[in-house]
C-alpha positions in Angstrom: 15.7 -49.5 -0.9 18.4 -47.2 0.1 18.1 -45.5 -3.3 15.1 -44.8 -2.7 15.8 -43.3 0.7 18.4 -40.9 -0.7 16.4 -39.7 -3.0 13.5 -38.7 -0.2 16.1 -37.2 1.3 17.1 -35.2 -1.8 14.3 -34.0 -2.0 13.7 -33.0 1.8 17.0 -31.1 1.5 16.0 -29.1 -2.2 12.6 -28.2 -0.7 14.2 -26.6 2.8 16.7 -25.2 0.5 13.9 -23.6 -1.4 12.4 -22.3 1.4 15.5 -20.8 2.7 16.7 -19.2 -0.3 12.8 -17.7 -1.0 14.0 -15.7 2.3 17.7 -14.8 1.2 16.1 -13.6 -2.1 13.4 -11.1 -0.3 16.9 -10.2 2.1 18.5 -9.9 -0.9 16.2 -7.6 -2.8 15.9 -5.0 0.1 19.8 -5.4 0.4 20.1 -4.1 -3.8 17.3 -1.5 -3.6 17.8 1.6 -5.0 19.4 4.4 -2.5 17.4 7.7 -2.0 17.1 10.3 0.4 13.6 9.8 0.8 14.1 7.1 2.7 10.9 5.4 1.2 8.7 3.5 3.8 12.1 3.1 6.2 12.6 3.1 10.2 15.0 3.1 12.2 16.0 0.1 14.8 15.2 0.5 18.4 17.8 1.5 20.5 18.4 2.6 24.2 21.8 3.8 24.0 23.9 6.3 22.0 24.6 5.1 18.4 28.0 3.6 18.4 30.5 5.3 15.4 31.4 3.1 12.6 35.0 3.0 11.7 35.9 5.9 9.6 32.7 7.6 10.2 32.3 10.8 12.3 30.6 9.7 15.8 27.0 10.9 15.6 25.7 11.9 19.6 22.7 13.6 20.1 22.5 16.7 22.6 19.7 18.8 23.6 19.8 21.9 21.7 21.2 25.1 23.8 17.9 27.5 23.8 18.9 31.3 24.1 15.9 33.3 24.7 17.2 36.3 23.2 17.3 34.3 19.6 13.9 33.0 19.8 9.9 34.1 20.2 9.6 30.5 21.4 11.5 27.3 21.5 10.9 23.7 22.6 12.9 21.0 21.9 10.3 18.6 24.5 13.7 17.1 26.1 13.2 18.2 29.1 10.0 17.1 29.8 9.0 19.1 33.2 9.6 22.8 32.0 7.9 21.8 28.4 5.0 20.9 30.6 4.9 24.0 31.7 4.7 26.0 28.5 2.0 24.4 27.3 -1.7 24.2 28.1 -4.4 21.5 27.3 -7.7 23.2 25.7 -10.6 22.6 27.5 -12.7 24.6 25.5 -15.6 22.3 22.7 -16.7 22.9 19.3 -20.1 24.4 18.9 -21.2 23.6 15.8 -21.3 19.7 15.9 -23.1 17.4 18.4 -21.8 17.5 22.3 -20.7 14.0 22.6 -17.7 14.9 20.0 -17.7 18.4 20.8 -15.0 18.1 23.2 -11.4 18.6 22.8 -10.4 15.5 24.6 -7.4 14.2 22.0 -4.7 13.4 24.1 -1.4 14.5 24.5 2.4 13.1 25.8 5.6 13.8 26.2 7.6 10.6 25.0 10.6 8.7 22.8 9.9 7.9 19.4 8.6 4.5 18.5 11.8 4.1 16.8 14.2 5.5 19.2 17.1 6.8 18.1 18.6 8.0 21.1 16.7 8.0 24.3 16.7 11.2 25.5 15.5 12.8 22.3 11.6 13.2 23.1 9.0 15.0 21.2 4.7 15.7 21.7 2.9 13.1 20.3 -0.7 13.3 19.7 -1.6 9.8 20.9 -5.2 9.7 20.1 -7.2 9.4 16.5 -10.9 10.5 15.3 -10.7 13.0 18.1 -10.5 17.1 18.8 -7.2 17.7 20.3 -6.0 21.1 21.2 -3.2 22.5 23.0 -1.3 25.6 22.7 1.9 27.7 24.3 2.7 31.6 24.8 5.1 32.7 23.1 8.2 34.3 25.4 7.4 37.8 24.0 5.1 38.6 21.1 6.3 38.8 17.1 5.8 42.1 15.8 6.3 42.4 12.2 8.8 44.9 11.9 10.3 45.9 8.7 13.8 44.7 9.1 13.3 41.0 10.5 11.4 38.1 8.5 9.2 35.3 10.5 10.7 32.6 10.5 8.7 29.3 11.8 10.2 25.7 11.8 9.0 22.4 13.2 9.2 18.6 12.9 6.7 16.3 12.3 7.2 12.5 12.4 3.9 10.5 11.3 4.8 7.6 12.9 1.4 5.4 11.9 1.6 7.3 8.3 -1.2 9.2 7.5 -4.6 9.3 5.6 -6.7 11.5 6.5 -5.6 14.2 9.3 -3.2 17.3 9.3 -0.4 17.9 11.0 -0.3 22.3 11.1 0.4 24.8 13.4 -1.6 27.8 14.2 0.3 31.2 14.8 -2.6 33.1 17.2 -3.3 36.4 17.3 -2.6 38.7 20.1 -5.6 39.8 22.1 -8.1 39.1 24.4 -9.7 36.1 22.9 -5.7 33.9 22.8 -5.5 35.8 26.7 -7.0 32.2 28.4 -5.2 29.3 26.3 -7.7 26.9 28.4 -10.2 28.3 25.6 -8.3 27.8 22.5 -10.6 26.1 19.6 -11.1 26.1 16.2 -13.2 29.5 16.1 -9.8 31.4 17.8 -8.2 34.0 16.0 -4.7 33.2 14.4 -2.6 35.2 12.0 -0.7 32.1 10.1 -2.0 28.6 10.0 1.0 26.6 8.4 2.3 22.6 8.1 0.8 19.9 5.9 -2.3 18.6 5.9 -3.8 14.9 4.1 -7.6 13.2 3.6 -7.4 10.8 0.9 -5.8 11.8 -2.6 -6.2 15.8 -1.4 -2.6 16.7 0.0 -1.5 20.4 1.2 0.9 22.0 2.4 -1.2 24.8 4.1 0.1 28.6 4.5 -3.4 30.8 4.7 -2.6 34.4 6.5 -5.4 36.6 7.5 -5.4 40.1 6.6 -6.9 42.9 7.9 -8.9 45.1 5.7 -7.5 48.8 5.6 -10.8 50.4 5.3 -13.4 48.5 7.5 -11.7 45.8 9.4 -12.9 43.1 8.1 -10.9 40.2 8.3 -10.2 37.4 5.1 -8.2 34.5 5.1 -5.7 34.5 1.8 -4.7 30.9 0.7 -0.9 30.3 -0.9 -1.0 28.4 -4.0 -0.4 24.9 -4.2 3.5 23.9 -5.1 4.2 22.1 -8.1 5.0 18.9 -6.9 2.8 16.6 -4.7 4.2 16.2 -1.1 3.4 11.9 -0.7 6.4 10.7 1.1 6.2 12.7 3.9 2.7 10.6 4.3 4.2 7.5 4.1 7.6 7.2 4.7 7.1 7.7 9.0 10.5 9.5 9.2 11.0 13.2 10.6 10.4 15.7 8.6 11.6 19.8 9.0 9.2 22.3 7.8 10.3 25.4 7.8 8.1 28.6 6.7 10.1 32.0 6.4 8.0 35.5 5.4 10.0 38.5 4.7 9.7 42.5 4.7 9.3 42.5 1.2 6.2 40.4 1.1 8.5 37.2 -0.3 8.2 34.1 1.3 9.4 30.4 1.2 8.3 27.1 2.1 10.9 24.1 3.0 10.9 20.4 3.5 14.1 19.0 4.5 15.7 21.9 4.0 14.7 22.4 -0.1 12.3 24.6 -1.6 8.9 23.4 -2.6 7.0 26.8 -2.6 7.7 30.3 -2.7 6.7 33.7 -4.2 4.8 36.7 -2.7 2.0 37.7 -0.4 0.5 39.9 -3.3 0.7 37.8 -6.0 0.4 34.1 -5.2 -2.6 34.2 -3.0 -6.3 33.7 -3.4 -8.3 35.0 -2.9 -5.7 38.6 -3.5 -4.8 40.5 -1.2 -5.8 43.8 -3.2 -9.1 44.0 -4.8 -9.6 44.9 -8.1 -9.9 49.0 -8.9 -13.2 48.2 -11.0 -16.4 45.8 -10.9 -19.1 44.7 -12.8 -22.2 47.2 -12.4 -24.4 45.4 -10.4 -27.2 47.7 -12.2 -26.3 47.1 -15.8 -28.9 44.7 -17.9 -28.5 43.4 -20.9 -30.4 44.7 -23.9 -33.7 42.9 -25.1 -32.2 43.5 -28.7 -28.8 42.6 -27.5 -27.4 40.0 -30.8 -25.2 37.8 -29.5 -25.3 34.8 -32.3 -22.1 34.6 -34.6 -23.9 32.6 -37.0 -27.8 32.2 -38.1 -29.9 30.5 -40.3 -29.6 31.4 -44.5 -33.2 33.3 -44.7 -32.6 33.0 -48.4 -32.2 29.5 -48.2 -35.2 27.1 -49.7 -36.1 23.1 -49.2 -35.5 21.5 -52.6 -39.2 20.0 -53.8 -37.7 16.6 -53.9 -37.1 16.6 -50.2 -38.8 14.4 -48.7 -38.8 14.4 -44.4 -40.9 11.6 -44.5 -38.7 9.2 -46.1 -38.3 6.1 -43.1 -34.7 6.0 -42.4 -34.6 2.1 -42.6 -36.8 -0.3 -45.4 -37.1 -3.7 -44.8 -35.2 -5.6 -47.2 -37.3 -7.1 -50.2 -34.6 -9.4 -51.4 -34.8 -11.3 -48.3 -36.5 -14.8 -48.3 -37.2 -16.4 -45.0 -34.4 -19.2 -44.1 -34.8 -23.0 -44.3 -36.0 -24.6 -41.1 -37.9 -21.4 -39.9 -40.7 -22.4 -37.8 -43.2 -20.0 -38.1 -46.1 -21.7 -35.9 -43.7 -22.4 -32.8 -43.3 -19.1 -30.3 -39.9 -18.3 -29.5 -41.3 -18.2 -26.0 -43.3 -20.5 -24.3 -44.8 -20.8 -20.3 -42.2 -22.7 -18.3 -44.0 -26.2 -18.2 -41.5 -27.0 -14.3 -43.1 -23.7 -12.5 -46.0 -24.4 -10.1 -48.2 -21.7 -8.5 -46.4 -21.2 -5.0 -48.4 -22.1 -1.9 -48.7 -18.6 -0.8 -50.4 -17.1 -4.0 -53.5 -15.5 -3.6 -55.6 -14.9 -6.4 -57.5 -11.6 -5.5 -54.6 -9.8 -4.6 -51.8 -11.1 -7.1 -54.6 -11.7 -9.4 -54.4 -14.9 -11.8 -51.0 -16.6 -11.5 -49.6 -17.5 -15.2 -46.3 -19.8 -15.4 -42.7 -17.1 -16.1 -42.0 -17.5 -19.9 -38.9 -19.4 -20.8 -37.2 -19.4 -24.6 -38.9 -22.3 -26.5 -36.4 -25.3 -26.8 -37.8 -26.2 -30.1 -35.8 -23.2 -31.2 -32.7 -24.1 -30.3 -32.0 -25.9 -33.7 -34.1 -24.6 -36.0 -33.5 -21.3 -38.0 -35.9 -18.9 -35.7 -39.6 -19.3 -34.5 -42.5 -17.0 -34.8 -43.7 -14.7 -37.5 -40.6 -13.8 -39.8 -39.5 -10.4 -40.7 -37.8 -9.3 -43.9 -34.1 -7.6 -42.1 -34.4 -3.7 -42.5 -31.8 -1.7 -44.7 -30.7 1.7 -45.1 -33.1 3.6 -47.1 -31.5 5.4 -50.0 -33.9 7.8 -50.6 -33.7 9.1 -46.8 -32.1 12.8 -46.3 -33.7 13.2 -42.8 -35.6 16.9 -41.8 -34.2 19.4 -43.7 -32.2 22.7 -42.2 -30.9 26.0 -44.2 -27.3 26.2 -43.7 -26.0 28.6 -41.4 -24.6 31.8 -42.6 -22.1 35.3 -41.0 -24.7 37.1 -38.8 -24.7 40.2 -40.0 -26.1 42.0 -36.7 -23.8 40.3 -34.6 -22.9 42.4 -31.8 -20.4 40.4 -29.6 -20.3 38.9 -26.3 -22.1 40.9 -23.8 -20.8 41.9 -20.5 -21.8 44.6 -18.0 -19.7 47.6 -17.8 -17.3 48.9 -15.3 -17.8 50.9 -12.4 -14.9 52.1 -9.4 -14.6 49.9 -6.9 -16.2 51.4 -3.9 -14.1 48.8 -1.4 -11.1 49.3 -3.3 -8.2 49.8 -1.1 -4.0 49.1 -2.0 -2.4 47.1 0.7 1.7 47.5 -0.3 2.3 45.9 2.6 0.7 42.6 4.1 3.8 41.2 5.3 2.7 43.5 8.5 0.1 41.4 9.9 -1.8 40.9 13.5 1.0 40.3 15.9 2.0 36.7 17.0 1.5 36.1 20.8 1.2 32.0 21.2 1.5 29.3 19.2 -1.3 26.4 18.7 -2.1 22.9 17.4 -5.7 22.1 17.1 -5.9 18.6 15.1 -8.5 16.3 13.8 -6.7 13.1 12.4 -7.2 9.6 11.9 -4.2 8.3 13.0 -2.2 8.3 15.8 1.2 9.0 17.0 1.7 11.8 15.3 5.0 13.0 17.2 6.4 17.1 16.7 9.8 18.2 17.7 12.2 21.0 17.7 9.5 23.8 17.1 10.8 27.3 16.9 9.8 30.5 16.2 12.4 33.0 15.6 13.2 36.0 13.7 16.8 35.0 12.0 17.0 32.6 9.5 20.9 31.5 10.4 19.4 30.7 14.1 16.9 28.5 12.5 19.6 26.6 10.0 22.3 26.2 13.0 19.5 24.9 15.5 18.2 22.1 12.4 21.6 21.6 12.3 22.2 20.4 16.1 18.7 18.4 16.1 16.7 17.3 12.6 20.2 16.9 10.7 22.1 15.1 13.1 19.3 12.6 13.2 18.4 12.0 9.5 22.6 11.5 8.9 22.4 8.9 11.7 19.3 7.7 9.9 20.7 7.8 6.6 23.9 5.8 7.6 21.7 3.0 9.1 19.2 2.9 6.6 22.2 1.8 4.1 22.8 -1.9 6.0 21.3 -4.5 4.8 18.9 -5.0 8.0 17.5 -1.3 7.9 17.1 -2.2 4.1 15.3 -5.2 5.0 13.4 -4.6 7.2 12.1 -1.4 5.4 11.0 -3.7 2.4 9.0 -4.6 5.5 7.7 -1.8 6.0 9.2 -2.9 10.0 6.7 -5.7 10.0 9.1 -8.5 10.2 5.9 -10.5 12.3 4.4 -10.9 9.0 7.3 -12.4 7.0 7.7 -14.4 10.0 4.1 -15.7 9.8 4.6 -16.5 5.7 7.8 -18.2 6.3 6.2 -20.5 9.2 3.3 -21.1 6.4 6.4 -22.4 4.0 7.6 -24.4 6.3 4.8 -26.4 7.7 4.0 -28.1 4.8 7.8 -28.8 4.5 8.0 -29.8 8.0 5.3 -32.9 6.9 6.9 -34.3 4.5 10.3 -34.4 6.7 8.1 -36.1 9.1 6.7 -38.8 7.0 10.3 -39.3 5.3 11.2 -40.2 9.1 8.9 -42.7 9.7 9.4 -44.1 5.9 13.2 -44.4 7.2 12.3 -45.5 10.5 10.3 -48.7 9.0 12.6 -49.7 6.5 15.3 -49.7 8.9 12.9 -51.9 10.6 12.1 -54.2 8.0 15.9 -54.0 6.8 16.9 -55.4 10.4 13.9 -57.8 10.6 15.3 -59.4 7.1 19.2 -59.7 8.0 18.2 -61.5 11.0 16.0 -63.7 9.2 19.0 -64.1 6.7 21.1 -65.1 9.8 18.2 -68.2 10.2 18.0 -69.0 7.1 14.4 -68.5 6.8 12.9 -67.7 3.4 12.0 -64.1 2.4 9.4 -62.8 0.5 11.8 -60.7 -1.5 14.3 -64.1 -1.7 11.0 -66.1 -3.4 12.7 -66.1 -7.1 16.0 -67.1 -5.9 14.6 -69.5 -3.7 13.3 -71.2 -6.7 16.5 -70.9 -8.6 18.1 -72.5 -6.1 16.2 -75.2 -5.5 15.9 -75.9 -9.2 20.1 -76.1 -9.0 19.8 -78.9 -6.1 17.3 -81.1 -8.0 19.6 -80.8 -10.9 23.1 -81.1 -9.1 20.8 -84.1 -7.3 20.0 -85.8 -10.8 23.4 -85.1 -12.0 24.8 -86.7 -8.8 22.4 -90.2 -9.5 23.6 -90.5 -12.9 27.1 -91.2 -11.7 28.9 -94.8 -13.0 29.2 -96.6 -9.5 32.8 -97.4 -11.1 33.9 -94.0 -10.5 36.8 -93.4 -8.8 36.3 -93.4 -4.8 39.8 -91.3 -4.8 37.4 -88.7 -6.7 34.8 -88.9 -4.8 36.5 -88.5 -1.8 38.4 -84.9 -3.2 34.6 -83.8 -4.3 33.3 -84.8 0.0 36.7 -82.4 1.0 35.6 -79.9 -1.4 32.1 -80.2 -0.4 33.1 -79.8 3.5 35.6 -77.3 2.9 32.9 -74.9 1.1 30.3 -75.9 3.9 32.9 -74.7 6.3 32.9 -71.7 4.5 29.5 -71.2 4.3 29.2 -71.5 8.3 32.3 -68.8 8.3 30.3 -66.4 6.2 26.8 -66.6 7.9 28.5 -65.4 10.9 29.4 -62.0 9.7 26.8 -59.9 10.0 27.8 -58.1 6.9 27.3 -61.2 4.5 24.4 -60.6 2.3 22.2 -63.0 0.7 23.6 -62.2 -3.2 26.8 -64.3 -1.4 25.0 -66.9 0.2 22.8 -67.6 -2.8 25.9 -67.9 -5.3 28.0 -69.8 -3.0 25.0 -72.5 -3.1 24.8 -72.6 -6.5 28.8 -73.2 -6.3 27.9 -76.1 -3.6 25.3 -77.5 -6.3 27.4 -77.6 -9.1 30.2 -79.6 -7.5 27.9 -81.8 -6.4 
């Protein structure tokens, strides 16, 4: 028995050892990921206070970026809550091209910490609501005119702190002019010069920068699309860290577009835009036709060709095989189908409107061994003499005059626009979202007109926060937890799940422990008695058998024998029961060593 408890409890121990080292090997596997700077699917932990330094490590703190208006159109790092509140207004305006009850722009709006705070007081506006209109928008200190010695430079951080799958995440550079005067009534159908940040539904990802330029000659006003970049833009999507976008347009029509500080797109407005900025100096005449006897066929027909008089078109493409000879077993006079004889005319059926009800047909089980049923058919075969409907062969056409196209007239619209880079000036800046997820927090949005101003205020916010980031993202809880994907609730749940069927069979090796230790204390005081066990049954019997024979043996003795001998073997016999008595009051005496010094006691006897 206590083998057999030992190895219970063996196998108690491997099975929590299992359990346990199932969740140092998913530990263990976020721990030897591969590094990155993506920082795929990762967060940062919680934390109220000001990231302590490690040793050796520069100390990171976090301080509101110093603002000089005279560097910046506009600037908002949303740290101080109360005058950020004051820059921007909440659109009350609706949409009127869908139905009123979501016509309203009544998304909603907060100033507030990260989820995943890395210091406290570095806040940001988070759109808070999802599936609705949201719009809200800011002046700018003093309008950006595009002047021909400073670029535009425009730079923001977006943190998709839910991810994101359908929704954008853009800002809208508005137009000076009446219709931006009353920000109340900023929507979708307000006029904007740059629309620019990414944007996500599904599989379709952008990285939107669409201008709009004014015609030169009428006025009219288009909107010209960047090409896409080369690479897709996923992680952003996914990972739910910050991320800097920066858009910079220069004098000489060049422009760039950054994510974390590296190129993804750039070239110029007159080039890498659709539709182009500059039409084309010629178009199609809208008046040309092409000619009735316009030839446009390369090749035609052979009209010299002739169809050979052996060529037949009637010839069957297949023949059914006269070589064939129906097989052994076929039984012609049995239907491969037949009406199901288990179907019964349902209750409801009415004969003079489903008309006369006739059993479904089923496949004939007769058939299911035999060869085939019904009337048999010789197999059909290729038919050799087939050559199918004849056709001359095609031949150089010989009044072949090309492709056709309409000729080319001036364009009447034509104009050259050398310079697009001066655009409608900038006098507030707007984000009017639709998106299906929430949380979607921006930061540190600036619009300036010096690049270096840009890079040294990135440098004081977004850098000093991804560096913290990327230092804790390299212990092993960051790495854990971002295998994750900071839903430790969820491995919790699945480790529980391990352990309750684990936590049974502890249990019931318990109670197996607790009864044996029972029955193991029930027999060594019965042992202390004397009174017969079941397990004792065998030696019981052996013992008893020894007593009959030492009992026989003891009968068969010469009444001459010696009385000095007999009286040695009664000292013997009362020295070992003396003995005996000694031994059944230790507790620790087992019954192997009271059975054996019986069978001792019989002997002598």
């Amino acid at each position: 028995m206590p083998r057999k408890m030992g190895g219970k409890r063996g196998a108690t121990l491997a099975l929590l050892f299992a359990c346990g080292l199932l969740f140092i090997s998913t530990a263990k596997a976020a721990d030897s990921g591969p590094e990155s700077d993506d920082f795929e699917d990762g967060y940062v932990e919680d934390v109220q206070e000001e990231p302590a330094a490690a040793e050796g490590d520069e100390k990171l703190v976090y301080e509101s970026p110093v603002i000089d208006p005279k560097k910046f159109h506009f600037a908002d790092h949303f740290d101080d809550v109360e005058a950020s509140r004051k820059k921007w207004v909440l659109s009350q305006a609706k949409k009127d091209d869908i139905a009123e009850e979501i016509s309203k722009y009544d998304g909603i709006w907060n100033w507030e910490s990260p989820q995943r705070i890395v210091w406290a007081n570095d806040l940001g506006l988070v759109l808070k609501s999802k599936a609705k209109h949201a719009a809200i928008s800011a002046p700018l200190r003093q309008p950006f005119e595009f002047k021909q010695d400073k670029p535009l430079v425009v730079q923001y951080e977006v943190t998709l702190q839910e991810g994101q799958e359908c929704g954008g995440s853009y800002l809208k550079l508005l137009s000076a002019g009446k219709d931006t005067e009353q920000l109340k009534a900023f929507n979708d159908k307000t006029p904007y010069t740059i629309m620019f940040g990414p944007d996500k539904c599904g599989n379709d990802v952008k990285m939107h920068f669409i201008f709009r330029h004014v015609n030169p000659i009428n006025g009219t006003i288009s909107e010209k699309h960047c090409n896409k970049p080369k690479n897709r833009l996923e992680e952003p999507f996914k990972d739910k860290l910050p991320h800097l976008y920066q858009l910079v347009v220069r004098p000489d029509n060049s422009f760039e577009i950054r994510v974390d500080h590296k190129i993804i797109n750039e070239g110029s407005l007159l080039t890498d835009f659709k539709p182009p900025v500059n039409p084309s100096a010629e178009i199609d005449d809208p008046n040309d036709r092409k000619p009735e006897a316009w030839d446009e066929r390369e090749k035609i027909p052979d009209p010299t060709a002739h169809k050979p008089e052996d060529w037949d078109e009637d010839a069957p493409p297949q023949l059914p095989d006269t070589n064939a000879v129906m097989p052994d077993g076929w039984l012609e006079e049995e239907p491969d189908m037949i009406f199901d004889p288990t179907a019964s005319k349902p209750e409801d059926w009415d004969a003079e409107i489903d008309g006369e009800w006739e059993a479904p047909l089923v496949d004939n089980p007769v058939c299911e061994k035999a060869a085939g049923c019904g009337k048999w058919k010789a197999p059909l075969i290729p038919n050799p003499n087939y050559k199918g409907k004849w056709r001359a062969p095609m031949i150089e056409n010989p009044n072949y005059q090309g492709k056709w196209a309409p000729r080319k007239i001036a364009n009447p619209d034509f104009f050259e626009d050398l310079k697009p880079f001066q655009m409608t000036p900038i006098s507030a800046v707007g984000l009017e979202l639709w998106s299906m997820s929430s949380d979607i927090l921006f930061d540190n949005l600036i619009i300036t007109d010096d690049v270096e101003v840009a890079r040294d205020f990135a440098a004081n916010s977004f850098d000093i926060k991804r560096r913290y980031i990327d230092r804790e993202s390299k212990t092993f809880w960051h790495r854990l937890m971002r295998r994750m994907n900071y839903k430790p609730g969820w491995w919790a749940l699945y480790f529980v799940y391990l352990l309750i069927p684990a936590s049974f069979y502890v249990l019931y090796l318990y109670r197996r422990a607790k009864e044996d230790s029972a029955a193991k204390k029930a027999a060594a005081e019965a042992k202390k008695s004397d009174e017969p066990q079941p397990d004792d049954e065998p030696e019981a019997e052996e013992e008893e058998s020894d007593r009959a024979a030492g009992d026989s043996s003891k009968e068969s003795t010469p009444l001459s024998a010696s009385p000095k001998k007999n009286q040695k073997s009664d000292l013997d016999d009362n020295e070992e029961e003396t003995k005996a008595a000694e031994n059944q009051e230790e507790p620790a005496q087992t019954e192997e060593t009271t059975t054996k010094t019986r069978k001792r006691q019989a002997r002598k006897e």
